[in-house]
N, C-alpha and C positions, 0 to 999 in steps of 0.2 A: 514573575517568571514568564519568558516565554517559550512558545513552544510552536516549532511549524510543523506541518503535515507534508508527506511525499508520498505522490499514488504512483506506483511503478506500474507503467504500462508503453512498457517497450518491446517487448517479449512480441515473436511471430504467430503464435498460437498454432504451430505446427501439426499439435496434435488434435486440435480442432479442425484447422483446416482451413478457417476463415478469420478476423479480428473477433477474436474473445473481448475486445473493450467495446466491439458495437453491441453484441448480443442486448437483444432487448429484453427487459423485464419490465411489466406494464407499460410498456410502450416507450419505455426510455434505455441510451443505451447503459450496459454493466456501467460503464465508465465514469458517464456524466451524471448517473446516480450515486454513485462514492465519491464525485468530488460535490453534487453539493450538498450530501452528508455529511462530508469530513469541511465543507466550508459553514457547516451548521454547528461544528463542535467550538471547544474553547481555544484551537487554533489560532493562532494571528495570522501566517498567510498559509497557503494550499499552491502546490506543485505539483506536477503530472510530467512524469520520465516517460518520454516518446520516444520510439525509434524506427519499426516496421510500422509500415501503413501510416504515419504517419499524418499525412493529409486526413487520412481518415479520420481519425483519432483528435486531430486539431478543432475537426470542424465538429466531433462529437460535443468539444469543451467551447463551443463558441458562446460569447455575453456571459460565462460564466469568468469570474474574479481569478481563476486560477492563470501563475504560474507554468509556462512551458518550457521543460528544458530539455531539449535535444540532446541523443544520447548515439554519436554515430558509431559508438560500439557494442551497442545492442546484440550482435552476433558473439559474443563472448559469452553471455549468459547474463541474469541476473544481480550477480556481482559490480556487473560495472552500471548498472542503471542504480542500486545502493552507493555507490559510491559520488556518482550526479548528485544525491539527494544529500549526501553528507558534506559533500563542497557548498550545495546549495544554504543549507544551514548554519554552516560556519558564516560564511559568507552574511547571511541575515542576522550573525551573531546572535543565532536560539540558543538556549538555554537546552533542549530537549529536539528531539527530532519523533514523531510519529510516522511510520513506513506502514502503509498500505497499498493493496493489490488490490487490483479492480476488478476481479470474477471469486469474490464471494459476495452473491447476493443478500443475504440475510445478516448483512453489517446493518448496524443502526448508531445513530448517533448518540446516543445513551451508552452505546458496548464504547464508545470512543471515548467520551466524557468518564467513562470509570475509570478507563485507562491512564485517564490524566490526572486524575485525581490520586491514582494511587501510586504513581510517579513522583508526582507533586507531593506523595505523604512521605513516601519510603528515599525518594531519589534513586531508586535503583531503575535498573532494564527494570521493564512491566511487558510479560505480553499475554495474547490471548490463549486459552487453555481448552484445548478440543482434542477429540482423538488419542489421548493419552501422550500427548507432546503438547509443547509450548511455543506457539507461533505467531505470526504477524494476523492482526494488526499489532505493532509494538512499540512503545515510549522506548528512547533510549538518550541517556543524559548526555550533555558534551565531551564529559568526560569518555566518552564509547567513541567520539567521532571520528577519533586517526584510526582503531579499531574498524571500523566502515570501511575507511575509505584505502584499507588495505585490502579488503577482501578480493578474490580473482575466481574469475572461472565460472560457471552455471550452479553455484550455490550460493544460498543467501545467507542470513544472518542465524541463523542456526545452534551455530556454535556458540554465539552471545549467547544463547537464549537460553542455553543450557540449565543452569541454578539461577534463573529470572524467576522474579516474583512473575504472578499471574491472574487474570482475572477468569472465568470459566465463559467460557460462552461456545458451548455444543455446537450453534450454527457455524460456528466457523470451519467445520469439516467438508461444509455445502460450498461446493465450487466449482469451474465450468472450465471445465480439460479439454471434455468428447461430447459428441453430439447427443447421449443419452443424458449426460447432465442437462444440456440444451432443454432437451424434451421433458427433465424433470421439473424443470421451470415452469412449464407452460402445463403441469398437470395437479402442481402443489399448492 
C-alpha cells in the first residue's frame, strides 16, 4: 500500500501576523519540523502546499526530500491547498493520502505511524482525536480523493471527518494562530 503525505502550508497566517510555517520551535522552523517528521513516517513521498510567503517557506524546506506544490489559490482558503494535495496523490497513484498542517507543534512521528497503521487495518478516514472533534493530521483512502478535490472555500476536510475512525492524541489541540500560542512555545 502506498501512502503520501501533504503538509498544507499555504495559508497567510493573518491572524498571526507573520508566516506561522517559520515560527521556530527549538530552533527550527514549525514547517521543516513536520516535514521531516512526516518524511520520518511510513510515507513514500512528503509534499508541502505553498502559497503566501512563499520564497520563505521554500527556503524553510531547502535539502529536505520534500515535494513543492504551488498553490496560486491560496486566497480561497484551505480548500483549495486540500485539493493540490488530492491531485498531487492521485497523480503519485497513492493508495491513501495523509493531510497535515504545519503549526501543531507536538505532532510526532509515532501519532503519524498510528494513523497509518490504522488506515491500513480499517481502510477507512482515520484522523487525529483532540478537543472533542476529529481532525487533521488524517489518513484518507483513494476512495475519499474526488471527495478532496471537490471541496471550496476556507474549510477543510471536516466533513469527512465526521464518522472517521480515530486515534486520540490531546496534543493536537496545541497550535499556533496568535502570538500567545507563540509565546506558549517558548514557555512549555
Amino acid at each position: 500500500m502506498t501512502v503520501v503525505g501533504a503538509i498544507l502550508a499555504a495559508g497567510s497566517s493573518s491572524r498571526l501576523g507573520r508566516p506561522k510555517q517559520l515560527v521556530p520551535v527549538a530552533g527550527e522552523p514549525l514547517l521543516r519540523r513536520t516535514a521531516r517528521l512526516a518524511l520520518a513516517s511510513p510515507c513514500s513521498a512528503i509534499a508541502a502546499i505553498v502559497g503566501a510567503h512563499a520564497a520563505e517557506v521554500r527556503r524553510a524546506l531547502a535539502e529536505l526530500p520534500v515535494t513543492i506544490l504551488d498553490n496560486p489559490a491560496w486566497p480561497e482558503g484551505v480548500a483549495s491547498s486540500i485539493r493540490a494535495a488530492a491531485a498531487w496523490a492521485e497523480a503519485q497513484d497513492a493508495d491513501a493520502l495523509l493531510l497535515m498542517v504545519c503549526d501543531q507543534p507536538r505532532l510526532t512521528t509515532e501519532h503519524l505511524a498510528a494513523l497509518l497503521a490504522e488506515q491500513v487495518r480499517g481502510g477507512t478516514i482515520v484522523g487525529s482525536g483532540y478537543s472533542g472533534t476529529v481532525g487533521v493530521p488524517a489518513v484518507f483512502p483513494r476512495s475519499t480523493f474526488a471527495a478532496l478535490a471537490a471541496l471550496h472555500g476556507d474549510r477543510g476536510a471536516r466533513a469527512l471527518l465526521g464518522d472517521a475512525a480515530s486515534i486520540a492524541w490531546d496534543d493536537g489541540a496545541i497550535d499556533v494562530d496568535a502570538e500567545a500560542d507563540v509565546d506558549a512555545l517558548t514557555t512549555s
